[in-house]
C-alpha atoms as one frame of an Amber mdcrd trajectory, in Angstrom:
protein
-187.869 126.404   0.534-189.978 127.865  -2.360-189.960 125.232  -4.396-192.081
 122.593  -2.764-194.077 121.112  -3.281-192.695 119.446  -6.220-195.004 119.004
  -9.474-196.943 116.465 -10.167-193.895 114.183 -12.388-191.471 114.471  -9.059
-188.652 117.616  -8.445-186.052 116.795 -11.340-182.849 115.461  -9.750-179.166
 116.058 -10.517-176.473 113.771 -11.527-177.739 110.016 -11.610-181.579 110.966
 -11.606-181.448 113.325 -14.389-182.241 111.342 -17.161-185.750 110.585 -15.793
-186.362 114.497 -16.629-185.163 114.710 -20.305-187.843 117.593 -21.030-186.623
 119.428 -18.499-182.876 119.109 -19.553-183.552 121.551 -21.885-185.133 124.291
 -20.255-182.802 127.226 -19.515-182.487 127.916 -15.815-184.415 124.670 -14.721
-184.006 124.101 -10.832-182.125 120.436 -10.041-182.587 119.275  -6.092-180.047
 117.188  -4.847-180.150 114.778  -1.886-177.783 116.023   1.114-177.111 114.902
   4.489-178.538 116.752   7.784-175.255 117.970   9.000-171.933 119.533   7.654
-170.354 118.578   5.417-173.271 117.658   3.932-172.069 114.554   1.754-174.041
 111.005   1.611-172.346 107.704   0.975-174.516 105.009  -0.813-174.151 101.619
   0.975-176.057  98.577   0.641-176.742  96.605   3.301-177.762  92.986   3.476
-178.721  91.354   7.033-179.629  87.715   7.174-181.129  87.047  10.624-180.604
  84.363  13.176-182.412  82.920  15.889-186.338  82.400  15.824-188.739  81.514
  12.605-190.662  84.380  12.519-191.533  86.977  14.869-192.461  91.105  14.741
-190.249  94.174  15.324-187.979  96.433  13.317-184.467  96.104  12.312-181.452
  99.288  12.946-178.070  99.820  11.985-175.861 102.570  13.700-173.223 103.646
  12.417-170.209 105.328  14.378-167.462 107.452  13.213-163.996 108.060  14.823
-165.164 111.198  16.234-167.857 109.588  18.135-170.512 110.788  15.770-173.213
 108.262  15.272-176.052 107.715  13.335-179.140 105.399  13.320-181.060 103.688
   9.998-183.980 101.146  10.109-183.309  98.264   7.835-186.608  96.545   8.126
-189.884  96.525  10.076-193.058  94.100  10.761-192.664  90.399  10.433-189.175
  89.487  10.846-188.022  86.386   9.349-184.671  84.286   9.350-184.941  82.505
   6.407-184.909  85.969   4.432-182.394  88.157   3.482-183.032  91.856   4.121
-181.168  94.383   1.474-181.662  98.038   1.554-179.565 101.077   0.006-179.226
 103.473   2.569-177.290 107.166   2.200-175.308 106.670   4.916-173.861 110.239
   6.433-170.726 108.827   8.039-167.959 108.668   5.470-166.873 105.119   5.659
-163.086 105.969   5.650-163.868 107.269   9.318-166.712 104.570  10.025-165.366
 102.887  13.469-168.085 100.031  14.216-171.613  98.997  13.062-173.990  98.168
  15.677-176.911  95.866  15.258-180.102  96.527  16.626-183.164  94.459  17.346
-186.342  95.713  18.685-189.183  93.429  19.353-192.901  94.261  18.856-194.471
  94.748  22.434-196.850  91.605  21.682-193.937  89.424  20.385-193.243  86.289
  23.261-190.623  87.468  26.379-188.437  84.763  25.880-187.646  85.441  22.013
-184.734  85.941  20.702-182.890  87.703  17.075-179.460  88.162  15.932-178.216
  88.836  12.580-176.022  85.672  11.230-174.573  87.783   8.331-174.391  91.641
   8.250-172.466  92.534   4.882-171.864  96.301   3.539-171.048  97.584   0.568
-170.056 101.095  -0.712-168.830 102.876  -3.672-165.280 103.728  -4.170-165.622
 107.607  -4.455-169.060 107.391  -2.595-172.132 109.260  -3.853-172.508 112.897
  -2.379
């Protein structure tokens, strides 16, 4: 907690990020900060998600995915948010905290803007995921 915040040129990252530090690769003792989860054990997965909607032209609101584990664990990520079209596909990288060997179902949410008409409608037509094969932790 003493090292935020970060300078001016971003907190130099391990592993993948590194190489957009190069001077600091060869300081001795340089600090690296690492992305974790919330919880135990700690670990992310990288998954991309694309969502092409259904239902309605266009229409306000904000997009989820939740994502639940076989120990009932479950965890929520906005895809998108504002004007919500179907004739767009929606992509995103999200690190997801639920290893996907244990993920037991997705769920798709829609929430509608407060101002968006009663009687409207939104589904997704395609929801496809796709991870990594050892993840990204």
């Amino acid at each position: 907690g003493d090292c935020f915040p970060c300078p001016q040129e971003g907190c130099p990252m391990m592993g993948h990020y590194a190489d957009r530090f190069p001077a600091k690769l060869k300081r001795v003792n340089q600090k690296y900060f690492l992305n974790t989860a919330a919880d135990p054990p700690f670990a992310t997965w990288r998954q991309k998600v694309f969502i092409k909607l259904s239902s309605v032209k266009k229409m306000r609101g904000n997009i989820n995915l939740v994502f639940h584990d076989t120990e009932g664990n479950t965890k929520e990520y906005e895809i998108a948010s504002g004007v919500l079209s179907q004739d767009q596909v929606y992509t995103k990288y999200l690190d997801v905290e639920i290893n996907p060997k244990n993920t037991k179902k997705i769920e798709f949410l829609w929430n509608k803007a407060i101002f968006t008409l009663l009687w409207a409608r939104l589904g997704a037509e395609t929801v496809n995921i796709i991870h990594g094969e050892d993840g990204h932790r």
